[in-house]
N, C-alpha and C positions, 0 to 999 in steps of 0.2 A: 397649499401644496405646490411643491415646483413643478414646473413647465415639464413635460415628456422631451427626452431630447432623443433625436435618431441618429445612428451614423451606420455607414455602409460599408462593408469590405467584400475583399474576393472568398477570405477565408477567414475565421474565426476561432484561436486557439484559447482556451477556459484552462490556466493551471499553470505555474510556470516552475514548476520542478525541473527534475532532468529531459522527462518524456515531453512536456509541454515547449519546451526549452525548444528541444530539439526539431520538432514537428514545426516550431515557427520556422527556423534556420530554412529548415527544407520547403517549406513553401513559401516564400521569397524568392524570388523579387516581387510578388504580387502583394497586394495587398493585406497587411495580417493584421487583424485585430488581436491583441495579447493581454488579456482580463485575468487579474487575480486579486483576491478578498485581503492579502497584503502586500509586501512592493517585492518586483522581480528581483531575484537573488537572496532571497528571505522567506521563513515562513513555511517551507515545502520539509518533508520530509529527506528528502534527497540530499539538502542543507545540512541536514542532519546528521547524515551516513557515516558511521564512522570505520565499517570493519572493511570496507576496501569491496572492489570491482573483481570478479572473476573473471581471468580473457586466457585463453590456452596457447600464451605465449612462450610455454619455457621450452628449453633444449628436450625433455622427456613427454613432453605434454603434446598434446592433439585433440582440436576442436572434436574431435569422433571421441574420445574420453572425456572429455567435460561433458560432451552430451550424455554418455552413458552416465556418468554421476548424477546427472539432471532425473535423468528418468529414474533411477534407483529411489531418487531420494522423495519423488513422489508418491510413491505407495500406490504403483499402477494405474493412475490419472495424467499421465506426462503425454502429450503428444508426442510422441519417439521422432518426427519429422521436423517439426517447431522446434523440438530441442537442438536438433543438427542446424535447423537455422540459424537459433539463438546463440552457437557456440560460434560457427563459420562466421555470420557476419559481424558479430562479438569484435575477430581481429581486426578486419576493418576498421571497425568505429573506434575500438581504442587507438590504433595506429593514425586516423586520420585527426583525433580528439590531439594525441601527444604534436601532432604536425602544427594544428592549431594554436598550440602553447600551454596545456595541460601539461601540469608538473609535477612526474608523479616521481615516489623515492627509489632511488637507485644505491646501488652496493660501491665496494670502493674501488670497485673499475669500473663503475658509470654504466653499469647494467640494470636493467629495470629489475628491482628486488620484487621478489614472491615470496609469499607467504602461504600458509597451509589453512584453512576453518573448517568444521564440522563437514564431515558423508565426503570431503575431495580426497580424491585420490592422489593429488599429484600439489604441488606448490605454484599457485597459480593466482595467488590476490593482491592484485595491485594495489598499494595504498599512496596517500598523499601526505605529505608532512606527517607522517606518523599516523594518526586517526583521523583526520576531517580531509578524508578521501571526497566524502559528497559536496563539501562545501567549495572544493578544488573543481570539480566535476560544471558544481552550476557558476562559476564564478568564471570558466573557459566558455561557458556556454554563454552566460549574459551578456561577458564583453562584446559577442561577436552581435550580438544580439540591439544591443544597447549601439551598435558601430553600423547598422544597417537602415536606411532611411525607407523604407517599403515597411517597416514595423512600429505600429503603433501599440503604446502599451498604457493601459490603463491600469492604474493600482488602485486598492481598497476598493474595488466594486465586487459584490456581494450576486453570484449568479441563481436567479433566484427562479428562475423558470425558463426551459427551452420553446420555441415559439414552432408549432408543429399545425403545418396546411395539408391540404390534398398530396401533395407530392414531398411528406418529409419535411425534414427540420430547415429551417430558413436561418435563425438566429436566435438569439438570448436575452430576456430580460433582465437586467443589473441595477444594480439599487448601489447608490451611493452612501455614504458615510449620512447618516442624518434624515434618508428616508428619499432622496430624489433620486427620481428613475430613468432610465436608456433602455431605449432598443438598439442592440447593433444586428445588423442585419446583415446575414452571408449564407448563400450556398453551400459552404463546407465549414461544418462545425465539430470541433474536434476536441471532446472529453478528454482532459489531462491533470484530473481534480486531485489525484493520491489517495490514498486509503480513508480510514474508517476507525483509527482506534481511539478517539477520544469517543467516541460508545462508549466504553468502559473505565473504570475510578483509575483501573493501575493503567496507565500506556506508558510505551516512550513515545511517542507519535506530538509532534507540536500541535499547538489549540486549533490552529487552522483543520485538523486531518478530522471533519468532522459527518463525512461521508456524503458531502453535496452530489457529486458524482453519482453516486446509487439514486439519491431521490430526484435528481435531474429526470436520468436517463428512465428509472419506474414512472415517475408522472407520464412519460413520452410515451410510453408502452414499449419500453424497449428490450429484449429477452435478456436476463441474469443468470447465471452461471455459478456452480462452484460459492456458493456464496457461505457454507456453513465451515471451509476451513479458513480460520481465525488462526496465524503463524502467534504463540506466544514465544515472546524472547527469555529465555531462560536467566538471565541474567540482566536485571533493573537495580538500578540500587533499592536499598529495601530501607525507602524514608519515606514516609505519608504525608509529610511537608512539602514535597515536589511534586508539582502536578504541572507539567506531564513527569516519569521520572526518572532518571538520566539514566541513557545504558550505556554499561560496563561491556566494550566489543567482545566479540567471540574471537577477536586476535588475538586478547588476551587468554585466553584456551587453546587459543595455538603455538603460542612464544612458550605454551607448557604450566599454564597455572593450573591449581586444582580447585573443585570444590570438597569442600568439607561441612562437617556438621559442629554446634556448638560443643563437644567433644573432641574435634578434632581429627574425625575420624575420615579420612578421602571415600566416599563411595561410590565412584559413578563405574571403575572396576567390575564391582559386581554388577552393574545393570545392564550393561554393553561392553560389547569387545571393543567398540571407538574409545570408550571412557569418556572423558571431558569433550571428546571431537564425536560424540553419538550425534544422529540427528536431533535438533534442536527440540521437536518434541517428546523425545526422548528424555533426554535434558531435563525436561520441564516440566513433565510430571513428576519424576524420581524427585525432585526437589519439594514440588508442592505436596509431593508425599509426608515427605519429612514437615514440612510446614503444618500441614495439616494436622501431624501427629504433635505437634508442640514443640518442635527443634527448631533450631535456626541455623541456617544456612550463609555459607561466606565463599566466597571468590580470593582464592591465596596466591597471591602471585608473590609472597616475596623471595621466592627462589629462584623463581624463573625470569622475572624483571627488576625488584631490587632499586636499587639507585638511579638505573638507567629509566623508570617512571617518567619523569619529565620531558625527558627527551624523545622515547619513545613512543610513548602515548600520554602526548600532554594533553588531549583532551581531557580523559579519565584523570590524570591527575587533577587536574582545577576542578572537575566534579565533586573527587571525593575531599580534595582539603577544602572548598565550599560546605561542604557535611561538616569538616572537622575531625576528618580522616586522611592519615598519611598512609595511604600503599606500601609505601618503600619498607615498611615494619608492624603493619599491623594485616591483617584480613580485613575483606572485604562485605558485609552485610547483601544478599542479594535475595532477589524474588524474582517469579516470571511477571510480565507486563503484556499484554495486547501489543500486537509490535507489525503486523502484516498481514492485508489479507489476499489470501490467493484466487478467492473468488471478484465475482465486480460483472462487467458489463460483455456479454456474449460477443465476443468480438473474434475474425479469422485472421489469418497469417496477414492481411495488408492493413487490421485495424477496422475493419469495416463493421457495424452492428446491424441488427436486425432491421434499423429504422434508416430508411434514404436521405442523404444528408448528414451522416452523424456516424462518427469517429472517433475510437477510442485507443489510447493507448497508455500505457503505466501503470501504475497500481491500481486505478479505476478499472481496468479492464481485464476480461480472464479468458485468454487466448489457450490456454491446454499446456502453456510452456511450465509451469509450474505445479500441476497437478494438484494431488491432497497434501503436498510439503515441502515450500521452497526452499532448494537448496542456497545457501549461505550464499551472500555478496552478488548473486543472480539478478539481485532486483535492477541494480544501478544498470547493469549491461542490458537486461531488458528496456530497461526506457531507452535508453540511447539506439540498439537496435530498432525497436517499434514506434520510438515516434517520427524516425527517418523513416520508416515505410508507412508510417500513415503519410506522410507527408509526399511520399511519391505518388499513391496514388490517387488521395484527393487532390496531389496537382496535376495529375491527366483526367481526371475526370470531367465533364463536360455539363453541370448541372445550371439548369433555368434558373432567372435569378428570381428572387422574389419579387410580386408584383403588387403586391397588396399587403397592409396591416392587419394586424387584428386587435381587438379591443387590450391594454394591460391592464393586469389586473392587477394592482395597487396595491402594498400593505398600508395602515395607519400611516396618517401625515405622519413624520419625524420617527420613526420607530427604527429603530439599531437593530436589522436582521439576527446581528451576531453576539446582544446583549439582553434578547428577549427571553422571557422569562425562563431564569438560570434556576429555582425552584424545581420546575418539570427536567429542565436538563440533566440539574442533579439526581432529580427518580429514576433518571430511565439510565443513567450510569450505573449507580448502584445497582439495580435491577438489573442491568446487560453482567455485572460482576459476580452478580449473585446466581444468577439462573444461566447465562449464554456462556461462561468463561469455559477455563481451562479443561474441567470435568461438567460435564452435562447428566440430564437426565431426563424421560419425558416427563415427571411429573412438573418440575420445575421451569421446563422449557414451554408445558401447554398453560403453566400458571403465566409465564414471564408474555407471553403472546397478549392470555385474556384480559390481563393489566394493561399493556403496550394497546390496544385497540381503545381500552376504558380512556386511555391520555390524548387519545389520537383525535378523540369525540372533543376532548375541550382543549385543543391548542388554539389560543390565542390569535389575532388576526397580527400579522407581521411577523411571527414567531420563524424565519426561515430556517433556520439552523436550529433550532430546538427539532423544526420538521425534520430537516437532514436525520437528526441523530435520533431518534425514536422510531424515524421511516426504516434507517440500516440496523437497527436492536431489530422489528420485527422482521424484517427480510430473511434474517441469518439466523436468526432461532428459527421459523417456520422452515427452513432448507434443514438445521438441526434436528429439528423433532422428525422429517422426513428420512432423514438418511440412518436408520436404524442398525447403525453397526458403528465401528470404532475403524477410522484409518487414518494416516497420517496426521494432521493437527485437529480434529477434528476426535471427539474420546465422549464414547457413552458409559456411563457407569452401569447402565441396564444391557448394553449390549457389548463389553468389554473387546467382541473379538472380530477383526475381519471376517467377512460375506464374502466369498468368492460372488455371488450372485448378484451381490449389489456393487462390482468392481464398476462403475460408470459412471460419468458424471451427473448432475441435477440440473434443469435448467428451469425457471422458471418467467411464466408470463404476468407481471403484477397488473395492478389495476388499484390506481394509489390519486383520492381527489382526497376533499378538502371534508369529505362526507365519511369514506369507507376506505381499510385499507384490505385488499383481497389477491389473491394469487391463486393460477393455476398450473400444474408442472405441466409440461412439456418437452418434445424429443430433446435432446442436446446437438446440435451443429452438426450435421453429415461428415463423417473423414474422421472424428476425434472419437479418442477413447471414449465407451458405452456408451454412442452415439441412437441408442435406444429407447425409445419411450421408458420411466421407469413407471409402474403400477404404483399406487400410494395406498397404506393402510388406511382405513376408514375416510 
């Protein structure tokens, strides 16, 4: 086995998305350790992004109305305050992003074009060369990143355990390509991991989004939050050969395409007054409805996009003629996907969690800005907002540095965290698809649990991302089987209809080793919505 190597920083960022990205910039000049499982500017969901940034910069627009959309759209779990945050300093950070050299699409007098997606009120989504708004986003961000000598960045190390003493999180243990291990060791360690949906067979979510972040910060004892709403993207392409599987933006729903059924028939009319622009899980059950009943389901944009496809939105275009599909004349084949979760790591308005030492920001973490259902193009400006404030205020903070090791604990010589055994990976996907997804139920969610525990007794020693992703399948059904009612992304088929009584959020305290995986709920965060103990049935 290789040699243990250590290295030491001031500060410690794990994820190099937009929020990870971002959290480094800002704490710099000091020391930044910057660790991700694949190379910065690659790999992150953020990369990914393609339907554009929400910032309330138009002539009609005001940060006070995006917020109000913000909250609408979460079905009574928004921090009404986080939202005013998120919008206000939203303009900032796009304004000082575009200062940067962020290049985003403008009209033909050189004005920043807006566009409209799902629950907005007003024309407000920035996009970049058409669709790869996120890829614009992190490639502003890495430049400056990759151009600053205070940041060191290590690719393909696998973070595979937080090192937690008397006084809080000190550093990370990471495992290289081939089983050799690092400690990096810092005072301020800051979760910037992304989401969770390769859980599930259908995502759009890349390989990497395999919920390290959740089992990080659970091994740590760190409080979770919000974790049972699961954002499903209405619109995935609908090929089983793609994994993960390419989405089709909700810009495309706003430039005016319809869906239809294999009939032909437009129905999103009947389901909601938005129609096509309903909120997303709106969307997405009316679809898996029809799915369900034996229809198939298409995304028609050739009225409302046409020839201009390539140029428009050339991502989607390479997606679908890759399938063997031309847009410009035919419909488009679609399904919902696991696409976002609004739950993750209890953390407040500066990023701070439960545990000293340790910061979270992005889609790993669930600050109340997003409630039971993020509203469209929110995410991007979220990271970019929060991980510039984790970043301010783990760099005022003042924490002891670490003064002592503790023993690592080692997976198998040579063992590939991110290759081990794909068997159980593949159980606990289909299981998270089968029981956690779009429609729930408890009988299925207290079956998907008692399996999820039976897998959890024989994970393999090195298995870390198998652990990842069968840790966040049980985390989020147990929050599921909890929250016995139906709101925002979040759908019981036994309790079909909102609880006024249960309007609050879920927070739970895991207790997740190598033995037992166990949880206890607890109050939610002082100041945020149903910041109240919830009572649990049985």
């Amino acid at each position: 086995m290789s040699a243990l190597e250590v290295f030491r920083a001031d500060a410690l960022v794990v994820g190099t998305g937009v929020a990870g990205l971002a959290a480094a910039l800002g704490l710099a000049p000091r020391r930044v350790h910057l660790l991700t499982k694949a190379t910065v500017g690659a790999g992150s969901a953020s990369d990914w992004a393609q339907g554009g940034v929400a910032v309330a910069l138009g002539g009609r627009d005001t940060p006070a109305r995006h917020a109000a959309d913000t909250v609408a759209a979460g079905a009574g779990l928004v921090d009404a305050e986080l939202a005013e945050l998120l919008a206000r300093d939203g303009v900032a950070a796009i304004r000082r992003l575009i200062a940067a050299g962020a290049d985003f699409d403008r009209d033909a007098a050189g004005e920043l074009a807006l566009g409209r997606e799902a629950a907005h009120s007003r024309d407000r989504i920035l996009h970049a060369h058409g669709d790869r708004t996120g890829a614009e986003l992190v490639r502003a961000l890495a430049t400056q990143v990759a151009r600053h000598p205070s940041i060191a960045r290590f690719e393909r190390r696998f973070a595979a355990r937080l090192l937690v003493g008397e006084r809080g999180v000190y550093g990370v243990e990471a495992i290289r390509p081939g089983g050799g291990r690092e400690l990096h060791l810092a005072p301020r360690v800051v979760l910037a991991t992304g989401g969770c949906g390769q859980i599930w067979t259908a995502t759009t979510n890349p390989r990497e989004a395999t919920g390290d972040g959740l089992a990080l910060a659970a091994a740590a004892g760190a409080r979770l939050v919000d974790l049972e709403f699961v954002q499903f993207h209405p619109t995935a392409l609908a090929a089983e050969r793609f994994d993960p599987r390419p989405l089709l933006t909700e810009a495309l729903r706003g430039e005016g395409a319809w869906l239809v059924d294999d009939r032909g028939e437009r129905f999103m009319p009947g389901e909601h007054e938005g129609a096509e622009l309903a909120p997303r899980d709106v969307v997405a059950r009316a679809i898996w409805r029809r799915l369900v009943a034996g229809r198939r389901v298409f995304l028609d944009a050739r009225r409302a996009v046409g020839e201009r496809f390539p140029e428009r939105f050339p991502a989607v275009f390479e997606i679908c003629r890759a399938a063997g599909l031309d847009p410009r004349v035919e419909p488009i084949p679609v399904a919902p996907a696991a696409h976002y979760h609004m739950g993750g790591v209890e953390a407040d308005r500066w990023g701070r969690t439960s545990v000293a030492g340790l910061w979270a920001c992005g889609e790993v973490a669930s600050t109340g800005v997003h409630g039971a259902n993020r509203l469209a193009s929110n995410s991007l400006l979220e990271a970019l907002v929060f991980g510039a404030r984790v970043a301010q205020d783990a760099g005022a903070s003042s924490p002891e540095r670490p003064v002592r090791l503790v023993a690592a604990r080692p997976p198998r010589a040579g063992t590939d965290p991110r290759r081990a055994a794909p068997a159980l990976r593949a159980e606990v996907r289909r299981l998270a698809w089968e029981r956690i997804g779009l429609v729930r139920a408890e009988e299925g969610l207290a079956a998907a649990i008692a399996r999820l525990e039976r897998l959890h007794e024989r994970l393999p020693p090195g298995a870390s991302e198998a652990r990842s992703l069968l840790t966040g399948a049980w985390l989020i059904a147990t929050a599921a089987l909890a929250r016995r009612e139906s709101r925002g992304a979040h759908f019981r088929s036994d309790f079909p209809a909102e609880d006024a009584a249960q309007c609050r959020r879920l927070a739970l305290l895991p207790r997740v080793d190598e033995r037992a995986l166990a949880a206890r709920f607890v109050p939610a965060a002082a100041g945020a919505p149903g910041a109240a103990e919830r009572s649990l049935a049985g």
